[in-house]
C-alpha positions in Angstrom: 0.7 13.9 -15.2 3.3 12.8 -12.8 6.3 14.4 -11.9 10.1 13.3 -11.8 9.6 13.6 -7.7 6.3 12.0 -7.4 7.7 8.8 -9.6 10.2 8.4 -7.4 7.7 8.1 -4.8 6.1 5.6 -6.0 9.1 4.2 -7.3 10.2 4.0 -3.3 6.6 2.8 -2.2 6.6 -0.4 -4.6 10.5 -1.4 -3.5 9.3 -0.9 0.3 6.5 -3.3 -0.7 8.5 -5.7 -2.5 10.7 -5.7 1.0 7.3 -6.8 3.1 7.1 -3.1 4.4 3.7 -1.4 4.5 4.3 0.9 7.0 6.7 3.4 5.0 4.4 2.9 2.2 1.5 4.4 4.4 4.3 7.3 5.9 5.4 8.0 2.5 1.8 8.7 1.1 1.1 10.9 4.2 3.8 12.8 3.6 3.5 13.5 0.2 -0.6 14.0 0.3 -0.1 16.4 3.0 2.4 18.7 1.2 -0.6 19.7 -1.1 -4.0 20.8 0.5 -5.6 20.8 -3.1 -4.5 17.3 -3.1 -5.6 16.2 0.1 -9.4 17.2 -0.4 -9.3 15.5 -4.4 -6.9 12.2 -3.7 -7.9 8.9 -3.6 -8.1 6.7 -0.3 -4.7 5.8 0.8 -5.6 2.1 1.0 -6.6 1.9 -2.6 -3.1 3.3 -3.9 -0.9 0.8 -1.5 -3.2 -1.7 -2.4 -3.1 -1.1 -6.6 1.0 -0.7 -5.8 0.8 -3.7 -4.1 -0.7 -5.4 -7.2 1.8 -3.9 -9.2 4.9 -5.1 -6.9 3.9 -8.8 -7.3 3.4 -8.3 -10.7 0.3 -10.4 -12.0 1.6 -13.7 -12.2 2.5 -13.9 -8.5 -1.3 -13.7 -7.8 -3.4 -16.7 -8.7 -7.1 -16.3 -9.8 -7.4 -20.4 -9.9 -7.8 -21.1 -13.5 -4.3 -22.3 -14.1 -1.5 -23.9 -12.2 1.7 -23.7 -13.6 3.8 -21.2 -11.2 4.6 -22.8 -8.2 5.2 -18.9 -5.8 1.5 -18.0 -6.3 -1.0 -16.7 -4.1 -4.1 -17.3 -4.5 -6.0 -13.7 -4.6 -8.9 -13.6 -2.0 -6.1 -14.5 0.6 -3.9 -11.8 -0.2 -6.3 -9.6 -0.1 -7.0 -10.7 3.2 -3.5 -10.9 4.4 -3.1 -7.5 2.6 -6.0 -6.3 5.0 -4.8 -7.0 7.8 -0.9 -6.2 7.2 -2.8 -2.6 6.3 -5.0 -2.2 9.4 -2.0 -3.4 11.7 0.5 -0.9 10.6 -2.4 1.7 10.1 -3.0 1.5 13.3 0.7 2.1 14.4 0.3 5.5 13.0 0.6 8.6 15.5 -1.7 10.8 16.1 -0.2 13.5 14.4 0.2 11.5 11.1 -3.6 10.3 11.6 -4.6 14.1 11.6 -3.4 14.7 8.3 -5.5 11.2 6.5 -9.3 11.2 6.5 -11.7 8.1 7.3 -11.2 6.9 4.0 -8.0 5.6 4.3 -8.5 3.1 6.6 -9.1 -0.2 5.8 -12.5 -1.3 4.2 -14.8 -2.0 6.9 -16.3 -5.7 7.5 -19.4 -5.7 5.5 -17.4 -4.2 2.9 -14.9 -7.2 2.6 -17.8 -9.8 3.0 -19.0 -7.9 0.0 -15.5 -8.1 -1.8 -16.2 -11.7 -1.1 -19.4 -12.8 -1.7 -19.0 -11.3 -5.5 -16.7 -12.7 -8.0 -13.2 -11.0 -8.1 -12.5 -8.0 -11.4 -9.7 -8.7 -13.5 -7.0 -6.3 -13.2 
């Protein structure tokens, strides 16, 4: 269950987002995951959050899986994914080295077989 503070987190995360910001995103989740140590050793990757938040801060019909064409602002999904990627890793790696102490491996960005794997299988539907 969510508190009032940790929606408005989240709240703030998906209007940086919306604003073509990922780097707050990533110091906002560092912050907050580091004010709990019982949090830190049971959360889930960093990059799977921004990225579900990301989802959510299109909002579904911004994101294209191909099987119809009748919004003209749509992304096809593979290639946000990959633009999402790389937006991610580039700010990710602007991070200090104090904020990178406080993250684990897992919140960096999938590594390469791991996307060639997101790619060679067909996409879930969220």
């Amino acid at each position: 269950m969510f508190c009032l503070r940790e929606f408005r987190v989240i709240r703030e995360i998906i209007s940086c987002i919306e604003q073509n910001d990922l780097f707050n995103p990533i110091r906002l989740f560092i912050k907050e995951s580091s004010k709990s140590i019982r949090r830190r050793s049971r959360r889930r990757s960093m990059y799977r959050e921004i990225l579900f938040l990301a989802i959510v801060a299109l909002g579904r019909e911004k994101i294209s899986y191909g099987k119809s064409n009748f919004i003209l602002n749509r992304i096809h999904f593979r290639s946000y994914l990959d633009a999402f990627d790389r937006e991610y890793t580039a700010n990710y790696n602007k991070l200090n080295e104090k904020q990178r102490q406080l993250i684990s491996d897992f919140d960096k960005c999938p590594l390469l077989t791991g996307i060639m794997c997101r790619r060679l299988f067909s996409l879930l539907e969220l």
